[in-house]
BAPAFI-307719 format. One record per residue (C-alpha): x, y, z. Coordinates in steps of 0.1 Angstrom, whole numbers, padded with zeros to 4 digits. Layout:
REM BAPAFI-307719
<rec c1="X" c2="Y" c3="Z"/>
...
END
This chain:
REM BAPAFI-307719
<rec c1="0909" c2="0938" c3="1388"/>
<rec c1="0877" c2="0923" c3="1405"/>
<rec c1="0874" c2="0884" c3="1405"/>
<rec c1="0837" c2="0868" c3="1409"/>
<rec c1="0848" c2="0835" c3="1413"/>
<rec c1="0829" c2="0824" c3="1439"/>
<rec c1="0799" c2="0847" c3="1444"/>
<rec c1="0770" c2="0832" c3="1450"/>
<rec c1="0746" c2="0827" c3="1422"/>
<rec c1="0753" c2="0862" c3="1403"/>
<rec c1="0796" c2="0849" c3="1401"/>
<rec c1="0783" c2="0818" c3="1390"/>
<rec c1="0762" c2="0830" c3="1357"/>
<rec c1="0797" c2="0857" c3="1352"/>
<rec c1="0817" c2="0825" c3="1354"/>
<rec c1="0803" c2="0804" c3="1332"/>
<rec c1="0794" c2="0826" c3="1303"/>
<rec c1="0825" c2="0849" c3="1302"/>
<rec c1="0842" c2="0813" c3="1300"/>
<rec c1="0818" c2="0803" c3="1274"/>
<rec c1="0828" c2="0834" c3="1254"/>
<rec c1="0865" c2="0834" c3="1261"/>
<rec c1="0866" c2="0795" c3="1251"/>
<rec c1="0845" c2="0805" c3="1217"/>
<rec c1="0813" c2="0792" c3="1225"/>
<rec c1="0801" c2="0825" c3="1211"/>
<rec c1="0817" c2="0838" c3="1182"/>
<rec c1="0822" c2="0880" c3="1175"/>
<rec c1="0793" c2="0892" c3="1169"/>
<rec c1="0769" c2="0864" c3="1180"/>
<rec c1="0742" c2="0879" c3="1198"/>
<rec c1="0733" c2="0862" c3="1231"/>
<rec c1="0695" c2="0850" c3="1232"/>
<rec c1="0696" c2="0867" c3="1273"/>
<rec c1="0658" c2="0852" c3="1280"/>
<rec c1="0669" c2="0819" c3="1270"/>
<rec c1="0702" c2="0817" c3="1288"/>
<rec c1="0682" c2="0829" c3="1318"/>
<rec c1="0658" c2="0794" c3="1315"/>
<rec c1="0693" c2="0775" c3="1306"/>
<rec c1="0712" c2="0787" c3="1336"/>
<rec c1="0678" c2="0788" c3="1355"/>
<rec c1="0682" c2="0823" c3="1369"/>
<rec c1="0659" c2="0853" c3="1369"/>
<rec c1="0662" c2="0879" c3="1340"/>
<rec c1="0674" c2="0906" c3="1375"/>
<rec c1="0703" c2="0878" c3="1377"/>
<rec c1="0713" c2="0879" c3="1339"/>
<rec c1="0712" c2="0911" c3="1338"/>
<rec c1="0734" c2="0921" c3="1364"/>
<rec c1="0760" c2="0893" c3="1351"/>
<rec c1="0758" c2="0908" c3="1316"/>
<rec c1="0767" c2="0943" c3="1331"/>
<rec c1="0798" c2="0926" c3="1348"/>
<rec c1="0810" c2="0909" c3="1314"/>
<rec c1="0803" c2="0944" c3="1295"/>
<rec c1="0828" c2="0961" c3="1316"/>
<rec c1="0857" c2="0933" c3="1309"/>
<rec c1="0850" c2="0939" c3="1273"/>
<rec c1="0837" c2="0905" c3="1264"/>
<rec c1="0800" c2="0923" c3="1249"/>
<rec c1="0781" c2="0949" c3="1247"/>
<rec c1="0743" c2="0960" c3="1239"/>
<rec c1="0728" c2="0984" c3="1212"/>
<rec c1="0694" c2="0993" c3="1202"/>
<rec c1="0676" c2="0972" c3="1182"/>
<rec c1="0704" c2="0947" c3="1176"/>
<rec c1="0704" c2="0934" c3="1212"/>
<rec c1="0737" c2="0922" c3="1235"/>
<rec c1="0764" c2="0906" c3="1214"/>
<rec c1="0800" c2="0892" c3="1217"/>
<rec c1="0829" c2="0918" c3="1210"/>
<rec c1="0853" c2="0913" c3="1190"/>
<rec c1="0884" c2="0899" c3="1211"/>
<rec c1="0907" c2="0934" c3="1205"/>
<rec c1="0879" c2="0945" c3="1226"/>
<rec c1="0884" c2="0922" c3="1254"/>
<rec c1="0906" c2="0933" c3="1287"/>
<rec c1="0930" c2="0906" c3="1284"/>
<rec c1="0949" c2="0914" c3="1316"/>
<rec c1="0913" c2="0912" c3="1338"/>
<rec c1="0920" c2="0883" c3="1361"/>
<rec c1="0888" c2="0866" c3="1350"/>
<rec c1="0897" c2="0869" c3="1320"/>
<rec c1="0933" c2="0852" c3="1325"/>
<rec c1="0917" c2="0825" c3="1344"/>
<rec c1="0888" c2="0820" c3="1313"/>
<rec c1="0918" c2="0816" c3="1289"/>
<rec c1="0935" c2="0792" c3="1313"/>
<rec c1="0909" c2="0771" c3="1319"/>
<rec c1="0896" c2="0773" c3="1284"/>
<rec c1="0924" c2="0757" c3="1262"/>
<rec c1="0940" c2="0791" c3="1256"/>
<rec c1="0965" c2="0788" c3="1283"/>
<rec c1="0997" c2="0781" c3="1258"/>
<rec c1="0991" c2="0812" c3="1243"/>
<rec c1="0986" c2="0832" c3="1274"/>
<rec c1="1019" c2="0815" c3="1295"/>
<rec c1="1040" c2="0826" c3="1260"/>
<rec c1="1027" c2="0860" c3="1263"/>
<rec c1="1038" c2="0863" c3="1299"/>
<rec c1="1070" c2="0848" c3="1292"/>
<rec c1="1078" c2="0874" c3="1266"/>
<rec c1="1067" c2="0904" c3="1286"/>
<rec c1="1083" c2="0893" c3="1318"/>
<rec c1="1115" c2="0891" c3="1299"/>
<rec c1="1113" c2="0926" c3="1289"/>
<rec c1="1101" c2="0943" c3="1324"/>
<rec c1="1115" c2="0922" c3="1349"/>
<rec c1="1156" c2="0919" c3="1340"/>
<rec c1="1156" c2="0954" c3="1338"/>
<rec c1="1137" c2="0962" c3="1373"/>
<rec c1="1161" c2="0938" c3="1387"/>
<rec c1="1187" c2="0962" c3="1372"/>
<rec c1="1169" c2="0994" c3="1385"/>
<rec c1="1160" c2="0977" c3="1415"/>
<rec c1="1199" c2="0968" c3="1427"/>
<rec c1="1207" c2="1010" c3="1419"/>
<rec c1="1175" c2="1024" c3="1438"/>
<rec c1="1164" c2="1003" c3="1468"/>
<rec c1="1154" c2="1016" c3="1500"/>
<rec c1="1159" c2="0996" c3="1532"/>
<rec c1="1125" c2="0997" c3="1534"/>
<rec c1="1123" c2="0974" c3="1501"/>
<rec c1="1147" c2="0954" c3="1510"/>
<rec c1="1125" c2="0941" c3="1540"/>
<rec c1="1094" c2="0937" c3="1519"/>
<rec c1="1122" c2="0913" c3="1495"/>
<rec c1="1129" c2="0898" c3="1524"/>
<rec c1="1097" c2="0892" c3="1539"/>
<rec c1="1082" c2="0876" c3="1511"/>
<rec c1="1113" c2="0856" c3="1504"/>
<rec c1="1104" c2="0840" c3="1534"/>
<rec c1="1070" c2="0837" c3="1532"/>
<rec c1="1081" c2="0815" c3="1501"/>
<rec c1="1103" c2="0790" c3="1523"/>
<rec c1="1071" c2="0789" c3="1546"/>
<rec c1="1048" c2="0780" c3="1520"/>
<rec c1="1063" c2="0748" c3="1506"/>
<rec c1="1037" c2="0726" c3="1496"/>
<rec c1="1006" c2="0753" c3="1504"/>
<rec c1="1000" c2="0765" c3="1465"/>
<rec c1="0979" c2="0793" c3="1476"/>
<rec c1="1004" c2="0809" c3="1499"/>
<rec c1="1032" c2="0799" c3="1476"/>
<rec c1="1014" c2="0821" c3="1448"/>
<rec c1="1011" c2="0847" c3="1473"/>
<rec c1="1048" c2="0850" c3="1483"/>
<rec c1="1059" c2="0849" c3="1447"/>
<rec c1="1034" c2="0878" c3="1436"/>
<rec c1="1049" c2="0898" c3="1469"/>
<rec c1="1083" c2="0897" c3="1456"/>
<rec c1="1078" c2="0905" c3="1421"/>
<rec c1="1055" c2="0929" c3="1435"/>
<rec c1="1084" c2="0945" c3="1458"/>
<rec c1="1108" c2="0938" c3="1427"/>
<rec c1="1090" c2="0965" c3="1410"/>
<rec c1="1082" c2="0987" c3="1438"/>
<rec c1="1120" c2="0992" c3="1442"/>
<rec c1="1126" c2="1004" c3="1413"/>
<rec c1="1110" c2="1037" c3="1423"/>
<rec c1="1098" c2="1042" c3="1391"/>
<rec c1="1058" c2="1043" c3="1402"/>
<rec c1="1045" c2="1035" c3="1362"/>
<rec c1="1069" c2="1004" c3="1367"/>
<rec c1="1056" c2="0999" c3="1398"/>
<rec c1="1021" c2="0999" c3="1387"/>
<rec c1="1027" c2="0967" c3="1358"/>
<rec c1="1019" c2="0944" c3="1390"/>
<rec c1="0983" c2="0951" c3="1373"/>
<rec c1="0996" c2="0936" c3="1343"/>
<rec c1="1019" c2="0906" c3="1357"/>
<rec c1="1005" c2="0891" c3="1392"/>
<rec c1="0971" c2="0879" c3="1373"/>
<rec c1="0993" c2="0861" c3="1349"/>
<rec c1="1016" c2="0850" c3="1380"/>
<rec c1="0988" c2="0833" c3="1398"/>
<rec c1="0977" c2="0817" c3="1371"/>
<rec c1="1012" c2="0805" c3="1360"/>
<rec c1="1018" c2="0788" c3="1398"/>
<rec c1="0984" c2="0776" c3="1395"/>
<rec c1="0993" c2="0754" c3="1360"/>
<rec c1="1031" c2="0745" c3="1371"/>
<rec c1="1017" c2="0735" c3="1409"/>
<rec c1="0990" c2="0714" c3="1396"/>
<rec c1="1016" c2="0690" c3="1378"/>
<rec c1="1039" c2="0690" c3="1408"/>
<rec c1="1069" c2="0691" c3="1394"/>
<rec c1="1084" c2="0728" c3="1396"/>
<rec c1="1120" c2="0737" c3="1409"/>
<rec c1="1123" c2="0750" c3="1442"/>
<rec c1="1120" c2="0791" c3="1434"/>
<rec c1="1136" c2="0799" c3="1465"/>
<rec c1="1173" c2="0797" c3="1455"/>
<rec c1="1168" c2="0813" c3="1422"/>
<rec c1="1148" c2="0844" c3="1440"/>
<rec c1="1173" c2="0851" c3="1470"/>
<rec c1="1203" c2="0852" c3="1444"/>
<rec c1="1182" c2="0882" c3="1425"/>
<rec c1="1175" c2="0893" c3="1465"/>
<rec c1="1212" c2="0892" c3="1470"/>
<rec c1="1223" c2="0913" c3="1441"/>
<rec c1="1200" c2="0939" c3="1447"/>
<rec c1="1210" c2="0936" c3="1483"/>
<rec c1="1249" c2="0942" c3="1475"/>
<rec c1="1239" c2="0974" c3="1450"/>
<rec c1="1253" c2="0948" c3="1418"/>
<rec c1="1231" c2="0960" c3="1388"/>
<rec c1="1244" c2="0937" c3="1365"/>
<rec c1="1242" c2="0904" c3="1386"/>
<rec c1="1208" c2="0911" c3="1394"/>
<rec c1="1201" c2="0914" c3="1361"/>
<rec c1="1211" c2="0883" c3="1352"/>
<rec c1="1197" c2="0869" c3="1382"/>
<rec c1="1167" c2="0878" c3="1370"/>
<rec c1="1172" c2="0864" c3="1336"/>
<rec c1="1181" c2="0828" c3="1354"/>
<rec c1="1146" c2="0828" c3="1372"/>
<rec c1="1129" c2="0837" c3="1341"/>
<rec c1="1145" c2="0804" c3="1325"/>
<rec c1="1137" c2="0785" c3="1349"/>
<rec c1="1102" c2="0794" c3="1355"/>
<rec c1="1098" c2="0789" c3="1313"/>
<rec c1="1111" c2="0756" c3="1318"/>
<rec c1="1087" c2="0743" c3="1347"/>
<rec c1="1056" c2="0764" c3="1323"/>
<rec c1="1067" c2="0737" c3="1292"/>
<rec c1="1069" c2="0712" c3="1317"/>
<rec c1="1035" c2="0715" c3="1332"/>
<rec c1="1022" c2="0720" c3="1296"/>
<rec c1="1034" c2="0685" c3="1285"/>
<rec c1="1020" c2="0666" c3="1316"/>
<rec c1="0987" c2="0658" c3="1330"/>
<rec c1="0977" c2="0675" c3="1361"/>
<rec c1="0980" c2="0656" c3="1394"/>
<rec c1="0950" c2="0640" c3="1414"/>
END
């Protein structure tokens, strides 16, 4: 999933109106007036465009003959694109989309834990440990904090070798990232380190059922600091 945060004038236009649609600026089936947002964003029609091409392929519009480009209805929308994700964070959707990770989280991750303590390699167990302690490292650095926690869950599933499970890292790191980013910016999340190594350990010692419920003790713990953040303003 291709981010365009960040480039240049082109990522600037896809930021802003794919934020302006996921926020509701533009209702379904609005059609988008392209000439005009050209003058409004004061870029060429080449620039507009090429930005409109991007937000086609997430799913936000589309473009038809005679009726012009217009706003998809949101079933249409690829909700786990990471632009997307960051749109509805930064848009007052945020609620909704940390509730939705927190439901599907609970249903994947317990049970790779589980699969995970039966199936791991050795090889696994160093990519565990590795980003276990690129997590210690990080303290205090959000970026490389959000890093090490997407590299475990990422090995998490990766030990499972299941390779379809292994793949839903396309589904849950976007959603990851954007979770650190909310519960960071209020500074006031548990230390994840203690409640990761204990799932680490279990999977370690071949225990199924403890890393399950491991697992299941992250998860509450990482809803908590989510409700948390969601109640407080975010720190200067």
């Amino acid at each position: 999933m291709v981010s365009y945060a960040g480039r240049g004038v082109h990522g600037q236009v896809v930021r802003r109106l794919g934020a302006r649609i996921v926020a509701g600026d533009f209702a379904e089936g609005d059609i988008l007036d392209v000439r005009a947002l050209g003058e409004e964003l004061d870029v060429s029609l080449t620039v507009m465009r090429e930005a409109l091409k991007v937000l086609a392929g997430k799913g936000l519009i589309d473009a038809r003959q005679k009726r012009g480009t217009f706003v998809r209805p949101r079933s249409a929308w690829h909700l786990l694109d990471a632009d997307v994700i960051r749109w509805r964070m930064d848009g007052g959707d945020g609620r909704r989309l940390m509730r939705d990770l927190v439901d599907i989280r609970g249903v994947v991750e317990p049970a790779a834990a589980h699969r995970a303590a039966l199936r791991r390699t050795d090889a696994d167990l160093t990519a565990l440990e590795a980003a276990l302690a690129a997590m210690e490292r990080a303290r205090g650095d959000l970026a490389a904090e959000a890093e090490a926690d997407a590299a475990f869950h990422r090995a998490l599933l990766s030990a499972t070798g299941n390779e379809l499970l292994a793949r839903l890292e396309l589904i849950l790191e976007p959603g990851l990232r954007e979770r650190d980013r909310l519960v960071h910016a209020h500074g006031d999340a548990d230390d994840p380190v203690p409640s990761h190594r204990r799932v680490l350990e279990a999977v370690r010692d071949r225990d199924a059922p403890r890393a399950e419920l491991a697992m299941l003790d992250l998860l509450a713990k990482a809803a908590e600091d989510v409700d948390r953040a969601a109640a407080r303003p975010a720190r200067r």
